[in-house]
Steps between C-alpha positions, in 0.01 A plus 500: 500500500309545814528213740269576773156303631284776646167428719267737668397468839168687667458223762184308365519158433571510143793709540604223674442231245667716254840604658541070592423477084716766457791394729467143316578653180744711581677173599396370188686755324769575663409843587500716751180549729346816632204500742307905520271628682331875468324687776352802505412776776199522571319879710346208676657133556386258261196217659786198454760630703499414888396735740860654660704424182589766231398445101928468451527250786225255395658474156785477621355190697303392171820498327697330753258212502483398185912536439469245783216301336682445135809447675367213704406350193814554301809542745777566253259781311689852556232727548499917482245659624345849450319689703334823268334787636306561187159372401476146396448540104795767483730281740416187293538648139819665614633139629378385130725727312797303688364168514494217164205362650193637784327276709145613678232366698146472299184508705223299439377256187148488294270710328420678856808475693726518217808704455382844629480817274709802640747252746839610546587186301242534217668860488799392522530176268379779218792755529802256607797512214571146656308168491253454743396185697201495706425205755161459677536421899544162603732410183783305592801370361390125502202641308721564204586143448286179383337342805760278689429099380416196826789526702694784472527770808371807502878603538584367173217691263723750355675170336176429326471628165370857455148604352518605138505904429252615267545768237252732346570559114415746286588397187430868340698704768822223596789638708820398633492641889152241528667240337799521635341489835324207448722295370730565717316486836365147318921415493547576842221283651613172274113496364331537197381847328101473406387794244174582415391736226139541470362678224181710389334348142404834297138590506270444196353815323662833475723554808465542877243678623169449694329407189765229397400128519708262686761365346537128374723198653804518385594272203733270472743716331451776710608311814804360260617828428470578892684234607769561210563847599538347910768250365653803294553723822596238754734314255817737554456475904445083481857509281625752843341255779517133350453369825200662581230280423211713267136444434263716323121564539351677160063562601274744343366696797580805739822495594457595881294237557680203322817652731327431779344183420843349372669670801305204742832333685727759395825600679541802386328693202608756250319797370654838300422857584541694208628866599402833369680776604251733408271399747453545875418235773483118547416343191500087477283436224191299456667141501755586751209619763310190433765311596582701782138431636492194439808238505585327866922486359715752551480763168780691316376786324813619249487810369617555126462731255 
């Protein structure tokens, strides 16, 4: 098994943010860290890099700076770093294949400035044969934990308990990589696991379509069955993780936005990828991208079949 913590670095601010997450976990669990950074040649030097300074030697610099960064933070991290002469998506999907888990920077948040179509990460977090976390700029460490009670130093917040990870469920299309991720990410922060499954009532009259009327509320023994077939899925991973702490949200509604609305004080949340080999490009799905757009917390997007 792969035991490696991999995060990409293009000098932006949520790079940043995400190789300190990064180099936390890989702490976390016991694996080894790997920092990487592409560059490119350009016919003409790129607008970022300093007048007198060649592409190679500002990342170089880029690179060196935040190995010094992350190691300020955690001294007895071992970090390796990689400097790729490749573009970023190749370099970063190449460091994937080798990697149990990627971390990346992700841009902005909203309905305007939200996760941005076409991004090296949106491309990337689509094509990666590894987990994928993504972790907005200015996302700490502390933020990952409960907020500190009267009296305690700032010094002492990663003693505080952690924020609960939330789980996406799809009761129809369960697997064990998202799961298993889940759970066990929920094991390693001492907190509790909080999985929604939201659900669709069918529509009234003859099937989907333009001309189809809008389905009724969900009865009573529609949402029984729903949460019946939640307690059937998680019940072999609760008798795996007794000591992580389980509750289950079961609402009739679309599922990307009842993520995102139970995802409010999240440490970390957990959305599947489902992979098709047949086709070509980033694909995250629709509950996976509203999630990406929207959610503050750090997000793991695991990719199953």
């Amino acid at each position: 098994m792969l035991r490696n913590v991999t995060a990409g670095i293009d000098g932006s601010p949520e790079s940043l943010a995400a190789a300190h997450w990064a180099g936390q976990e890989a702490l976390r669990r016991g694996a080894g860290f790997t920092l990487v950074h592409a560059w490119f040649p350009h016919p003409r030097p790129a607008p970022y890099v300093p007048l007198g300074t060649s592409e190679r030697g500002w990342a170089e610099v880029v690179l060196k700076e935040a190995v010094h960064s992350v190691h300020a933070a955690h001294p007895g991290l071992e970090i390796t770093r990689r400097l790729v002469r490749d573009t970023p998506v190749s370099a970063l999907l190449e460091a994937a294949g080798e990697a149990e888990l990627l971390v990346l920077g992700s841009l902005g948040l909203g309905s305007v400035t939200g996760f941005v179509t076409g991004s090296v990460s949106h491309r990337v977090v689509g094509r990666a044969p590894c987990p994928v976390v993504l972790v907005r700029a200015g996302q700490s460490t502390a933020a990952e934990h409960l907020p500190a009670v009267d009296g305690v130093a700032p010094e002492e917040i990663p003693q505080t308990p952690f924020r609960a990870v939330v789980l996406g469920l799809d009761t129809a299309h369960p697997c064990d990589e998202l799961l298993q991720f889940a759970f066990d990410a929920a094991r390693r922060r001492d907190t509790g696991l909080r999985v929604v499954h939201a659900f669709r009532a069918p529509p009234a009259g003859p099937g989907p379509g333009p001309g189809a009327a809008p389905g009724p509320a969900a009865g009573p023994e529609v949402l029984a069955a729903e949460e019946r077939a939640v307690t059937a899925v998680l019940r072999p991973w609760c008798e795996k993780y007794p000591g992580v702490p389980v509750t289950r949200t079961v609402v009739e509604g679309r599922p990307g936005a009842e993520l995102v609305r139970a995802a409010t004080g999240a440490g970390l949340v957990v959305v599947g990828r489902r992979t098709d080999g047949g086709r070509i490009g980033a694909h995250t799905g629709p509950v996976a991208h509203a999630v990406l757009h929207h959610v503050t917390a750090p997000v793991a997007v695991v990719p199953h079949a």
